[in-house]
gemmi code that builds the backbone of each chain (N, CA, C; Angstrom):
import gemmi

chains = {
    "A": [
        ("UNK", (14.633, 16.732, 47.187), (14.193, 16.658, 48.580), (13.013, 17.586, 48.818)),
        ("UNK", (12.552, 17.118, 49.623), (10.919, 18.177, 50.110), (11.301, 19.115, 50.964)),
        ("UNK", (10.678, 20.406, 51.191), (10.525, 21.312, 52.351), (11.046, 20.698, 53.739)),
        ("UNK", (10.331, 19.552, 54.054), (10.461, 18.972, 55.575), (11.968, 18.349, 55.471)),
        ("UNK", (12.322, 17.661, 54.655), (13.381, 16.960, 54.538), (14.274, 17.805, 54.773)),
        ("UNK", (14.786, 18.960, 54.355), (15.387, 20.401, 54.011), (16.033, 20.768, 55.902)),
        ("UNK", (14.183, 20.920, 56.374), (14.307, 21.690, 57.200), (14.946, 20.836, 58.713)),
        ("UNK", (14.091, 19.063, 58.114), (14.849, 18.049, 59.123), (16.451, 17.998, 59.213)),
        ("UNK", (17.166, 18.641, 58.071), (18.396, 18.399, 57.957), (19.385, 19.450, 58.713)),
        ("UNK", (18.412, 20.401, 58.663), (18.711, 21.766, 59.678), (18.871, 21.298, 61.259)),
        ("UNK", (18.429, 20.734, 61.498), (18.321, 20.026, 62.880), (19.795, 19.166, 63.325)),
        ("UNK", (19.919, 18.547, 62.180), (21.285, 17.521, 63.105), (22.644, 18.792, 63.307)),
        ("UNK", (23.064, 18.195, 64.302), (23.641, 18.400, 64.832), (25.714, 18.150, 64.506)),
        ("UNK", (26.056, 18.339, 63.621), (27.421, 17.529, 63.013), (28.459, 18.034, 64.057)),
        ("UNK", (29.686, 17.066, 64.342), (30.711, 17.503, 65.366), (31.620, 18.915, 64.178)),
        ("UNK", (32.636, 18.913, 65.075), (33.696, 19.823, 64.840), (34.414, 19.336, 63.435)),
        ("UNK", (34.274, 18.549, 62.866), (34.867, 18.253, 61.411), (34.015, 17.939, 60.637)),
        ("UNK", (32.509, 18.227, 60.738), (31.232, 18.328, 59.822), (30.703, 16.828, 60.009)),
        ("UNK", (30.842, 16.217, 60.651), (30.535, 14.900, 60.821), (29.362, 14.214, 61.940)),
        ("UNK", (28.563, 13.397, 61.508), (28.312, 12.987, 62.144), (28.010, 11.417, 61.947)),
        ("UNK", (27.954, 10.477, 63.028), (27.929, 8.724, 63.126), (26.600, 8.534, 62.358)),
        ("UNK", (26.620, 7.454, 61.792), (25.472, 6.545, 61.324), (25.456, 5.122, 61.716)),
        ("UNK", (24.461, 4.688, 62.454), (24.377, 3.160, 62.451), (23.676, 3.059, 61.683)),
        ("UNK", (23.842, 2.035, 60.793), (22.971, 1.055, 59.897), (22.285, 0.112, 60.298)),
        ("UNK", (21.386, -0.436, 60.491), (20.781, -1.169, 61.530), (19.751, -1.932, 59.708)),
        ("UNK", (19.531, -3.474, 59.713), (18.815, -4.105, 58.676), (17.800, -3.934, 59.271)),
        ("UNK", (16.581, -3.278, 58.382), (15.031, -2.719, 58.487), (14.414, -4.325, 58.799)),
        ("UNK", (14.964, -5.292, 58.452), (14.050, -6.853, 58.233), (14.255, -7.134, 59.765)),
        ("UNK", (16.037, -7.808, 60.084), (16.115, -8.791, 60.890), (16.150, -7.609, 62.036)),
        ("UNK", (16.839, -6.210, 62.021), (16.814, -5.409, 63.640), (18.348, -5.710, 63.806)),
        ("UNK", (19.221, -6.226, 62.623), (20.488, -6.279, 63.240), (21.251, -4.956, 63.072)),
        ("UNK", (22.417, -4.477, 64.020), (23.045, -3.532, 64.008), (24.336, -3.869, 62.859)),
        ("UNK", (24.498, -3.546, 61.463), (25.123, -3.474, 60.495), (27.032, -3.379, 60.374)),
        ("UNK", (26.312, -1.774, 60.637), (28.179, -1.147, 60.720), (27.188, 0.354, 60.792)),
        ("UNK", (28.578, 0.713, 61.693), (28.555, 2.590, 61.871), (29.859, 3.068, 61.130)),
        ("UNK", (29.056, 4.496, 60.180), (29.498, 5.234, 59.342), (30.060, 6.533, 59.672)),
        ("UNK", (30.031, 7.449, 58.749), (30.161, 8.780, 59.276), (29.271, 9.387, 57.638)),
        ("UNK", (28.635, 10.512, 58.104), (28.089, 11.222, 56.860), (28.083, 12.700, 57.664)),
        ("UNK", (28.729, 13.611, 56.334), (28.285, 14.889, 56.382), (27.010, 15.420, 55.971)),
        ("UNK", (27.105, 16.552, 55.745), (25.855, 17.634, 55.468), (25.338, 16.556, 54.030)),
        ("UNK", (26.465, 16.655, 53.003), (25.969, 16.649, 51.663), (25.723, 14.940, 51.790)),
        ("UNK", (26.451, 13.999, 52.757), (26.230, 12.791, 52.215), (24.402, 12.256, 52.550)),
        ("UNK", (24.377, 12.960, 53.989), (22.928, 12.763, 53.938), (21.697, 13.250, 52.875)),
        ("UNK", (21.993, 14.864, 52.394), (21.375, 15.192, 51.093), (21.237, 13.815, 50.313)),
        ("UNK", (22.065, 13.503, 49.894), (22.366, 12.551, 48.674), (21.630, 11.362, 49.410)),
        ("UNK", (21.712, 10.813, 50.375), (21.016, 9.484, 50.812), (19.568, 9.625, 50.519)),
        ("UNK", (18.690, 10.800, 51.086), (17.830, 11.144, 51.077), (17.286, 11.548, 49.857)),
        ("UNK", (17.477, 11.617, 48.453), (17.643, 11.918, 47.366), (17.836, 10.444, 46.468)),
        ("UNK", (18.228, 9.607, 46.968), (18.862, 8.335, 46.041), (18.206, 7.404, 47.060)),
        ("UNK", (17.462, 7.513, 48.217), (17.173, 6.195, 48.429), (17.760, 5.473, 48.677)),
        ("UNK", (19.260, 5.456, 48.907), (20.379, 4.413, 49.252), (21.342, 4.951, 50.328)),
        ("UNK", (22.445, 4.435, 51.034), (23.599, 4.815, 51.970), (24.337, 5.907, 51.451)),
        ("UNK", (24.773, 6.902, 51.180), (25.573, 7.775, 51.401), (26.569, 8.353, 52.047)),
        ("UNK", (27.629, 7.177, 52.463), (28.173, 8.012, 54.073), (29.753, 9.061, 53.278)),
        ("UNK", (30.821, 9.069, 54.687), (31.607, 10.239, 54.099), (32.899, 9.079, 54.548)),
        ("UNK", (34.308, 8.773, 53.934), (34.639, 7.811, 53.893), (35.754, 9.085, 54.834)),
        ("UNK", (36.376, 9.200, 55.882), (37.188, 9.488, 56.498), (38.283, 9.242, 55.968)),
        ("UNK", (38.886, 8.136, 55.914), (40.006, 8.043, 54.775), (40.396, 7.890, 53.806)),
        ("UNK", (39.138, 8.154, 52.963), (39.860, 8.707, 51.531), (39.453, 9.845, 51.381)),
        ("UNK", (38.540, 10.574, 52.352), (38.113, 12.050, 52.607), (37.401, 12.169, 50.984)),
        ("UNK", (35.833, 11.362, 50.831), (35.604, 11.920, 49.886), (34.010, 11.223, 49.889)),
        ("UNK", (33.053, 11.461, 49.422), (31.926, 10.823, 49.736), (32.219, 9.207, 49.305)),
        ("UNK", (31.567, 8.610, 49.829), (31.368, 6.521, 50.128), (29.927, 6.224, 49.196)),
        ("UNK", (29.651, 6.614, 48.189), (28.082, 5.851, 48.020), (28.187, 3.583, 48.141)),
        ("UNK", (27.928, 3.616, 49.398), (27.675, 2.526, 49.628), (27.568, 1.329, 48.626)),
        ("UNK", (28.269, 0.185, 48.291), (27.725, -0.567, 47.077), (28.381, -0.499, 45.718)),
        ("UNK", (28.686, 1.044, 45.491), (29.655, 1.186, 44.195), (30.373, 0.196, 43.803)),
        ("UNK", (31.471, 0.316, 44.637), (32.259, -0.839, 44.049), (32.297, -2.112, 44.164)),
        ("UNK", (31.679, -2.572, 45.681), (31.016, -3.977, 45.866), (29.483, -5.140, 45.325)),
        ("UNK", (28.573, -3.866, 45.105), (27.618, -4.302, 44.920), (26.833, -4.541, 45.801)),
        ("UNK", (26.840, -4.062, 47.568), (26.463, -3.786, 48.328), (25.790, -2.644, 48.716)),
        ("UNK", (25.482, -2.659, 48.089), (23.949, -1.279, 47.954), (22.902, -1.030, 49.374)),
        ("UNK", (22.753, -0.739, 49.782), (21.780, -0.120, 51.349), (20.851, 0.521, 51.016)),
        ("UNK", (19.573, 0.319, 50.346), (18.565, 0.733, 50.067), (18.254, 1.344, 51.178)),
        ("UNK", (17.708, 2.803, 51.527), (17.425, 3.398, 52.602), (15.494, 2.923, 52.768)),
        ("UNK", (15.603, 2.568, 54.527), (13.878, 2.536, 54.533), (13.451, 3.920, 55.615)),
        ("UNK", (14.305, 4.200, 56.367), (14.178, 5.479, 56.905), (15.037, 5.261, 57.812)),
        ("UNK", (15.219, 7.107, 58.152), (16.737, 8.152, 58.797), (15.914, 8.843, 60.450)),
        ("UNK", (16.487, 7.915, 61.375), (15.831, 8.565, 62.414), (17.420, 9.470, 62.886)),
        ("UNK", (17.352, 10.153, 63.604), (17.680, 10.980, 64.479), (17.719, 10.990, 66.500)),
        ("UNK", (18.537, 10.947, 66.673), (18.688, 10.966, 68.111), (18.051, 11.994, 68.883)),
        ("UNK", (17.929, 12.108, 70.297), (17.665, 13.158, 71.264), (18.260, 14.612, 71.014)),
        ("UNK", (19.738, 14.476, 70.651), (20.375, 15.464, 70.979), (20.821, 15.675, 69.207)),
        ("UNK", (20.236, 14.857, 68.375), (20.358, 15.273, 67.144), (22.018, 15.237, 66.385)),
        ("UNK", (22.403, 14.431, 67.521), (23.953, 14.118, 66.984), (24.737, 12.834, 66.640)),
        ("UNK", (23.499, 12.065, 66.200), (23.626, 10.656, 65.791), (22.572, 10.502, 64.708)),
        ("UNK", (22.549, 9.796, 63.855), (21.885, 9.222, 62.746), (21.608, 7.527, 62.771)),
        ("UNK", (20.101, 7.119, 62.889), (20.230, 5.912, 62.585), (19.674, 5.723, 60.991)),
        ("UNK", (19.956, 4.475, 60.351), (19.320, 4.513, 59.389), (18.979, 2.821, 59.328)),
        ("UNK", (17.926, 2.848, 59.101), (17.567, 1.462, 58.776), (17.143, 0.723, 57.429)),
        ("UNK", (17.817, 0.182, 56.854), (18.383, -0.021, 55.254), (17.841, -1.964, 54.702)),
        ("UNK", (17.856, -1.846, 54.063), (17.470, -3.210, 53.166), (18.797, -3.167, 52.615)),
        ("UNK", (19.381, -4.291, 53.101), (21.000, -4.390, 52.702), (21.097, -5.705, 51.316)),
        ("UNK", (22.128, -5.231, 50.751), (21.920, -6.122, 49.671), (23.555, -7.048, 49.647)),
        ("UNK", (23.649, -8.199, 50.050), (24.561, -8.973, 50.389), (24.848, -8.482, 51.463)),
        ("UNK", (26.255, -8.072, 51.766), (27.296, -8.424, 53.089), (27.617, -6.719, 53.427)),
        ("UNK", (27.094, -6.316, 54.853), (27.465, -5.252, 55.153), (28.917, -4.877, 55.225)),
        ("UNK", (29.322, -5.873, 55.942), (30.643, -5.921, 55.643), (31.928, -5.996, 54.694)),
        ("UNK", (33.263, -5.420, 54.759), (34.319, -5.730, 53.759), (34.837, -6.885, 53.670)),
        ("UNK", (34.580, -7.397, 54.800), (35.331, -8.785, 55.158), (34.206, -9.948, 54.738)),
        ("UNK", (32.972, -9.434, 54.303), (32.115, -10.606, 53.310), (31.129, -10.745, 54.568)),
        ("UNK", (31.099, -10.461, 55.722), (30.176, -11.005, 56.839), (29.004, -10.670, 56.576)),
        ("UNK", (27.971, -10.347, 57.012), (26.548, -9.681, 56.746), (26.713, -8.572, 57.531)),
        ("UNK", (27.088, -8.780, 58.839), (27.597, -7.310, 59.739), (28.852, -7.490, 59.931)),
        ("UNK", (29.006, -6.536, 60.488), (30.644, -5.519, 60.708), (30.588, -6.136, 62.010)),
        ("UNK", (29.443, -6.728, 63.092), (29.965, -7.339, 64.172), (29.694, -8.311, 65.000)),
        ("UNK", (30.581, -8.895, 64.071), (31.144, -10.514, 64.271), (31.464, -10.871, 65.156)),
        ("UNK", (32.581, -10.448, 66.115), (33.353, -10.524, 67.343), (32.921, -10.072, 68.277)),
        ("UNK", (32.774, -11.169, 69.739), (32.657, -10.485, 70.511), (33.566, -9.954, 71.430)),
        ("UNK", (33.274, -9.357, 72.429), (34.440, -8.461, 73.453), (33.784, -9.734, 74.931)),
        ("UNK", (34.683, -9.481, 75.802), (34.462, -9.816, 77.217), (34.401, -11.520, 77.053)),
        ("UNK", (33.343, -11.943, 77.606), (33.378, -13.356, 77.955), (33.276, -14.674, 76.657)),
        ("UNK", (32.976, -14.031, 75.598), (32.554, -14.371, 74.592), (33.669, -14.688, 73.406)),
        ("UNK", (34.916, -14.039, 73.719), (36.036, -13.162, 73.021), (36.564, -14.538, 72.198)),
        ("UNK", (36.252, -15.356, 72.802), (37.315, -16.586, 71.957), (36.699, -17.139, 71.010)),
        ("UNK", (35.269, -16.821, 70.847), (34.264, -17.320, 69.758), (34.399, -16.175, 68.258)),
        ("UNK", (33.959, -16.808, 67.343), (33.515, -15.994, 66.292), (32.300, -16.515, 65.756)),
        ("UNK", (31.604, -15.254, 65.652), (29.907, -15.830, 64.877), (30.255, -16.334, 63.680)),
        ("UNK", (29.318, -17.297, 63.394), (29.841, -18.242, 62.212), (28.347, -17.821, 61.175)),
    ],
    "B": [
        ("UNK", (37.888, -9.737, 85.858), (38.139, -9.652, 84.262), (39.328, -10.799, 84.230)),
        ("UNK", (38.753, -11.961, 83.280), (39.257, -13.038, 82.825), (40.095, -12.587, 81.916)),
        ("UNK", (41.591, -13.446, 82.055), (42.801, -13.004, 81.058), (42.064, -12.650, 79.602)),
        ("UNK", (41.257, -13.454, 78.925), (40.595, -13.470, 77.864), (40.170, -12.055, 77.604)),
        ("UNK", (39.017, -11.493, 78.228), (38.548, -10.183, 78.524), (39.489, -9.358, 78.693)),
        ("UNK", (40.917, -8.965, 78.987), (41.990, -8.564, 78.734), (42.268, -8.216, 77.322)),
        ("UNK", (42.525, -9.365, 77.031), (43.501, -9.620, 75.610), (42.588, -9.138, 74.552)),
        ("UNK", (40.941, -9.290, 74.994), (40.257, -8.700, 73.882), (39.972, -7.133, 74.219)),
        ("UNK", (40.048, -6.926, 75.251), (39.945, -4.913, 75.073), (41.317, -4.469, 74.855)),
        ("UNK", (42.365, -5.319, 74.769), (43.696, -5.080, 73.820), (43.523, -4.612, 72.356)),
        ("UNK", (42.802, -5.191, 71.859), (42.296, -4.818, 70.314), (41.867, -3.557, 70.231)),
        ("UNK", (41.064, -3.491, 71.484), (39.916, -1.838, 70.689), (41.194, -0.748, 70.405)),
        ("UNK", (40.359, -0.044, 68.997), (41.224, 1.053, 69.263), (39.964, 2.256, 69.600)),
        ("UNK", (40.872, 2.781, 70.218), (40.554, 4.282, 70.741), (40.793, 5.175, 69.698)),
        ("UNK", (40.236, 6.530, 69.791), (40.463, 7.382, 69.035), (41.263, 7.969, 69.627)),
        ("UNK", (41.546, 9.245, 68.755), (42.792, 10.234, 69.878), (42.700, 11.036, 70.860)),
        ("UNK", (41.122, 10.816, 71.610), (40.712, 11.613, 72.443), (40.753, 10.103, 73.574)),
        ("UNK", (40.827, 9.245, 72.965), (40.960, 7.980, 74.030), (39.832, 6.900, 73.882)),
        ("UNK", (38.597, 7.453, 73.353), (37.273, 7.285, 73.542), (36.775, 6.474, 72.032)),
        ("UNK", (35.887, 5.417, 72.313), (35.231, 4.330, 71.340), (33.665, 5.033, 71.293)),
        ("UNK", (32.640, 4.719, 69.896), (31.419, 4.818, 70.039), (30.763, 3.128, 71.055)),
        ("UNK", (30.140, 3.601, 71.314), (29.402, 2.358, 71.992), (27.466, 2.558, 71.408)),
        ("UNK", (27.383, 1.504, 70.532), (26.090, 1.087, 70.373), (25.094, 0.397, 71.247)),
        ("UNK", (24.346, 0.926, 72.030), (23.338, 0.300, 73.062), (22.334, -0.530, 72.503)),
        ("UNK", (22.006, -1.697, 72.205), (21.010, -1.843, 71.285), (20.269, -2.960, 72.420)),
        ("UNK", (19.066, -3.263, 72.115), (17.721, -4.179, 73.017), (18.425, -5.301, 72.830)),
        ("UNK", (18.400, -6.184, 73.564), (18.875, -7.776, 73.539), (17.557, -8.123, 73.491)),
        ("UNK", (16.144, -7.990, 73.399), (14.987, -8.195, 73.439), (14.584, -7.912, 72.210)),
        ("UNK", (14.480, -6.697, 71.955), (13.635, -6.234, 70.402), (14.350, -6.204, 69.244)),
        ("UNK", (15.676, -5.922, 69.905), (16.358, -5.554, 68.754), (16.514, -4.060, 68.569)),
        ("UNK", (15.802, -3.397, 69.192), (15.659, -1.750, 69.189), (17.526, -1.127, 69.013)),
        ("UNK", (17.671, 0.045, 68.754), (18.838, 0.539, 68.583), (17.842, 1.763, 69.740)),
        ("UNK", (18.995, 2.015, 71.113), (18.621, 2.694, 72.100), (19.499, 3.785, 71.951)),
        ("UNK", (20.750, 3.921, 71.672), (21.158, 5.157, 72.159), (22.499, 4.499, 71.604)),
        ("UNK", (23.397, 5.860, 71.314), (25.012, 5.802, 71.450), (25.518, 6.479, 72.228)),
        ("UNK", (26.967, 6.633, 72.471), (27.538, 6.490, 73.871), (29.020, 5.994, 73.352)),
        ("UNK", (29.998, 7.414, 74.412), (31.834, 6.741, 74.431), (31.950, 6.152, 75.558)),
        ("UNK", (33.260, 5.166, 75.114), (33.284, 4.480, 76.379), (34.883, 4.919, 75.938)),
        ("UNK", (35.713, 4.863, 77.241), (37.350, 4.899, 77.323), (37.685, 3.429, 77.623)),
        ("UNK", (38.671, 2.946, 78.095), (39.027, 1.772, 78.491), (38.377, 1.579, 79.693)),
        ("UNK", (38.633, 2.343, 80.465), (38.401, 2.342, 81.673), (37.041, 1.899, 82.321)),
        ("UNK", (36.116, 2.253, 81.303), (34.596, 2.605, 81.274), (34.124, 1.020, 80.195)),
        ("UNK", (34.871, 0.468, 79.729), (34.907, -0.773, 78.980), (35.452, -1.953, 80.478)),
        ("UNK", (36.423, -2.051, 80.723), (36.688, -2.515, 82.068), (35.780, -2.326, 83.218)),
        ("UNK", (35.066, -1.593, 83.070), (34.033, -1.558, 84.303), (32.645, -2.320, 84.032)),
        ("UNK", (32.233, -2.038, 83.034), (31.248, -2.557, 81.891), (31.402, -3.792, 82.475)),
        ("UNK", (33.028, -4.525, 81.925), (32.928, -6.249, 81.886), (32.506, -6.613, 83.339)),
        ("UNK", (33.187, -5.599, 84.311), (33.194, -6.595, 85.323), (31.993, -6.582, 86.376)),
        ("UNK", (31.213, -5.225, 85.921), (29.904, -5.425, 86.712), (28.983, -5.407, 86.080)),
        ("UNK", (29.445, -5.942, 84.782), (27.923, -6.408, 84.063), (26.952, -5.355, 83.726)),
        ("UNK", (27.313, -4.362, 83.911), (26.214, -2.924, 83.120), (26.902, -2.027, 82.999)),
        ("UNK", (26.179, -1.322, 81.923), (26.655, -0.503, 81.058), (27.270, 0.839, 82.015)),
        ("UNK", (28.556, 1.123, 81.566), (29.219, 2.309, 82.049), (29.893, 3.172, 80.773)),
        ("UNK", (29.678, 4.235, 80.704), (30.101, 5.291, 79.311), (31.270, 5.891, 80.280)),
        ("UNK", (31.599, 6.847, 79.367), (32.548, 8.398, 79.517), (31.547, 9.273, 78.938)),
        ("UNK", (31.321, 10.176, 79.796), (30.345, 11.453, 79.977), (31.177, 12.285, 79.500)),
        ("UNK", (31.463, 12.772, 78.228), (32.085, 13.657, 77.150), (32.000, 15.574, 77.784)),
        ("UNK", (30.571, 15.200, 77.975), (30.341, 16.878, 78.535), (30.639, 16.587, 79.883)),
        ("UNK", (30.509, 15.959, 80.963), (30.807, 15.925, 82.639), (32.457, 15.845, 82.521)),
        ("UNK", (32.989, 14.917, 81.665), (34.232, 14.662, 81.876), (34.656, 13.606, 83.110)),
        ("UNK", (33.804, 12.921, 82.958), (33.969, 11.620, 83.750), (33.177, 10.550, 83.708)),
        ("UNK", (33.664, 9.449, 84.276), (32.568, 8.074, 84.103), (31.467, 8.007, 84.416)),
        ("UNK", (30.140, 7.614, 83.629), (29.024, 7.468, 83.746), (28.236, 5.954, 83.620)),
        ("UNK", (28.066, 5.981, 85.379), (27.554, 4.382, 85.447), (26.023, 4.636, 85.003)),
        ("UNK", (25.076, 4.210, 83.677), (24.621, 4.653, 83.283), (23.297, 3.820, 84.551)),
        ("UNK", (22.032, 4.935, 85.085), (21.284, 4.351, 85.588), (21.378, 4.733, 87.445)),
        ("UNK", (22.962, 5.410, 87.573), (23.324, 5.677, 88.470), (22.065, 6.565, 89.084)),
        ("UNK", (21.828, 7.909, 88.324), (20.758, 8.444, 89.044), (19.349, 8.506, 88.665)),
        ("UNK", (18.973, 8.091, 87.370), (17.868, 7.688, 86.910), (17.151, 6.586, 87.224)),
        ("UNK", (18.056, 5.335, 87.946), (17.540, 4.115, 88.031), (17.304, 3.248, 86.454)),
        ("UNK", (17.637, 3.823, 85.379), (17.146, 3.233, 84.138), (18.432, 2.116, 83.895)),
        ("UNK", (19.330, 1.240, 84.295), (20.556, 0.477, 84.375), (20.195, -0.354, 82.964)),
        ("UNK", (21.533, -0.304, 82.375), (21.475, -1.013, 80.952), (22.677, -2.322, 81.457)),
        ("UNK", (21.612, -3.652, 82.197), (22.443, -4.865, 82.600), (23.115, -5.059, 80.739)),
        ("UNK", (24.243, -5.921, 81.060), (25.106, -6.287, 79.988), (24.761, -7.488, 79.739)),
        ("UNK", (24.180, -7.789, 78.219), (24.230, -9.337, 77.906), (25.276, -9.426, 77.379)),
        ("UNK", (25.824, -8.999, 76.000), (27.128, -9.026, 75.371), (27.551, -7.985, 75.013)),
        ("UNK", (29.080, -8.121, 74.794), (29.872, -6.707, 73.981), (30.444, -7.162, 72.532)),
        ("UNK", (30.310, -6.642, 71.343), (30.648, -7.113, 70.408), (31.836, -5.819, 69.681)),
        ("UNK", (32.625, -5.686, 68.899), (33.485, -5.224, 68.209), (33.363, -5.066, 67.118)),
        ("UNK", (33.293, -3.909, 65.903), (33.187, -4.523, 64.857), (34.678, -4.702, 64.007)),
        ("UNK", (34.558, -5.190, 62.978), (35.735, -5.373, 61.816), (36.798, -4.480, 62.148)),
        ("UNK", (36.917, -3.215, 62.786), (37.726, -2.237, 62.538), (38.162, -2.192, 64.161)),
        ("UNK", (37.474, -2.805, 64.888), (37.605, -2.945, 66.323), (37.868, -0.960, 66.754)),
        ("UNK", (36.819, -0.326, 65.957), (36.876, 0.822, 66.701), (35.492, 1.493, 66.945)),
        ("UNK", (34.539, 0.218, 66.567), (33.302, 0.418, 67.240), (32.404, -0.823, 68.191)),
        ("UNK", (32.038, -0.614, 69.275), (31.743, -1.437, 70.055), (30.010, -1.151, 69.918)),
        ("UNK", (29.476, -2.644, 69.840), (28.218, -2.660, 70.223), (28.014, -3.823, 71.472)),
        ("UNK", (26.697, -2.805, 72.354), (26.801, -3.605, 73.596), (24.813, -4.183, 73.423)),
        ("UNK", (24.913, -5.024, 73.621), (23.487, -5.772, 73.535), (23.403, -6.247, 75.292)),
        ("UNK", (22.099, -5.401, 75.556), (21.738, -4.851, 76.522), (20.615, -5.247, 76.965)),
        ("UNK", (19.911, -4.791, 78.694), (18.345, -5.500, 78.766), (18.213, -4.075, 79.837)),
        ("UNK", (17.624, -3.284, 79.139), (17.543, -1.959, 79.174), (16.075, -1.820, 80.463)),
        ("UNK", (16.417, -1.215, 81.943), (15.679, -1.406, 82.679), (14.754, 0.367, 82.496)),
        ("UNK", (13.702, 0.155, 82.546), (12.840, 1.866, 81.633), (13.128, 2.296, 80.531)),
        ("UNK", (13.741, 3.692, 80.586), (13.561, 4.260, 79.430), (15.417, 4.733, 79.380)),
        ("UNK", (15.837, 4.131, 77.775), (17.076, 4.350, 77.723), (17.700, 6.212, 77.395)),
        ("UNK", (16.512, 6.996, 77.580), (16.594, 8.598, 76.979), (16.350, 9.197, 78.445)),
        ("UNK", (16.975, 10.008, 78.089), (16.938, 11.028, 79.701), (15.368, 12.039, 79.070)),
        ("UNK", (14.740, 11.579, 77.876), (13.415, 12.502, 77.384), (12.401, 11.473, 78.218)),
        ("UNK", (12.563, 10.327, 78.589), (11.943, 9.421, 78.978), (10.922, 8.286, 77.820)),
        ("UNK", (11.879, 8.582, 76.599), (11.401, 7.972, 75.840), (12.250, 6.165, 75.834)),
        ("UNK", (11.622, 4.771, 75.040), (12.673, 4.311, 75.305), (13.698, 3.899, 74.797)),
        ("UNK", (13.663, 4.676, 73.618), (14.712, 4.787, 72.269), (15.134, 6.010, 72.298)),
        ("UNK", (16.219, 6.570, 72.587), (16.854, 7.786, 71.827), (16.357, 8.255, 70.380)),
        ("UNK", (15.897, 7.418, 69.519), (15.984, 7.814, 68.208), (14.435, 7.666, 68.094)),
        ("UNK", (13.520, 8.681, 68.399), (12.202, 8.899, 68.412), (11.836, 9.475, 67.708)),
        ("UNK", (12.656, 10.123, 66.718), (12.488, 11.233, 65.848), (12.770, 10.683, 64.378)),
        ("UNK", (11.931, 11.338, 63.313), (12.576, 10.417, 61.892), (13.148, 11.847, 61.116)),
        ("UNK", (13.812, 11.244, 60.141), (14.344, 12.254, 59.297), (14.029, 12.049, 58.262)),
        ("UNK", (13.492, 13.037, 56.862), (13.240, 12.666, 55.630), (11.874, 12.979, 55.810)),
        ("UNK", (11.284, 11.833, 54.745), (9.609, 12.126, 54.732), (8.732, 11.847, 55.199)),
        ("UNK", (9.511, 11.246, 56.627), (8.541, 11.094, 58.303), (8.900, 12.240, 59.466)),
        ("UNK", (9.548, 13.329, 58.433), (10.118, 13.661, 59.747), (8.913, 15.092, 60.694)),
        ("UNK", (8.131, 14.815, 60.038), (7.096, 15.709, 60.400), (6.358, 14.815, 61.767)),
        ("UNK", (6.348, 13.956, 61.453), (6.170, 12.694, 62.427), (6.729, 12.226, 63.850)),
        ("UNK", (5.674, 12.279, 64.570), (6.824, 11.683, 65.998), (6.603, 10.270, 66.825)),
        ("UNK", (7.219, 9.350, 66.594), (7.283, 7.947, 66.990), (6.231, 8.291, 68.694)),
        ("UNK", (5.671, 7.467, 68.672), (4.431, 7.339, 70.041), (4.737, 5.856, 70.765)),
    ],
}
model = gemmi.Model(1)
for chain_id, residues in chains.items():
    chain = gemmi.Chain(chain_id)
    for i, (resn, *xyz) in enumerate(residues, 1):
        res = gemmi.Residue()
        res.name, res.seqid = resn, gemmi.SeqId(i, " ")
        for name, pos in zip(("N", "CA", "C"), xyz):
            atom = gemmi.Atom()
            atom.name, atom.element = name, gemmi.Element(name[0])
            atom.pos, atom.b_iso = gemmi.Position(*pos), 0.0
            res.add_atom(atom)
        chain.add_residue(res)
    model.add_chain(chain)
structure = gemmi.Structure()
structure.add_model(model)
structure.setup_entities()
């Protein structure tokens, strides 16, 4: 990592269990993916590898994106929020963001929409 | 709120503070504007007047967003993802969705733009 990268990382902001959200958002189409969680070190490592890095909450252990699926998240760049307590990242996704095989994590809608599923 | 719209904020789960992330994103550009909790309560209000309402984490109460800024995020859709414990709301964002008066929250890059500031 470079100086700036270092010092950009100094900046976020992580909650009370070292954490902070990531949306994934596809750099091509502008779609919203799936939201993650990454600590201190998973962002190091994203930023370093060029790819997703998040922190898997329940298996409490770093997630490199793709491992075991083949769903890899090539990173195109890591913006940062106002208050520095959100992470977006906008990624070149490789197949299905999703576990469930979809391209995104959101498929379903809520409210008036609820009885449909994107196909 | 149509029985339907019911049965689907039946699904969300809450965390143990009560509270969902909510993704604001452009129904226009596609932009990713801002994140944001919503409680049930603040999801139920959402559906039924059609714009965006959070839970104000630091106020400790509902935030009809736009209330005093005038910036109102009308509701096109609410979507869920896979895990139904993150909500994205696709939005038609009236000004600027940042209380910086920018109209992305995420104006800032991280990594080897981060010397850089979105204009």
């Amino acid at each position: 990592m470079t100086t700036e990268e270092v010092l950009a990382l100094d900046q976020v902001t992580f909650d009370e269990r070292g954490l902070v959200p990531v949306i994934a958002q596809d750099a091509e189409t502008g779609d919203v993916l799936m939201l993650a969680w990454a600590n201190r070190e998973a962002l190091v490592r994203t930023l370093a590898e060029r790819r997703m890095v998040y922190w898997s909450r329940s298996r409490g252990e770093l997630w490199r994106k793709g491992d075991t699926s083949g769903h890899v998240q090539h990173l195109d760049e890591l913006r940062i929020d106002c208050d520095a307590d959100v992470v977006l990242a906008r990624v070149h996704q490789v197949g299905a963001a999703c576990h469930t095989g979809e391209r995104t994590c959101f498929f379903r809608w809520l409210g008036e929409r609820a009885a449909e599923t994107r196909t």
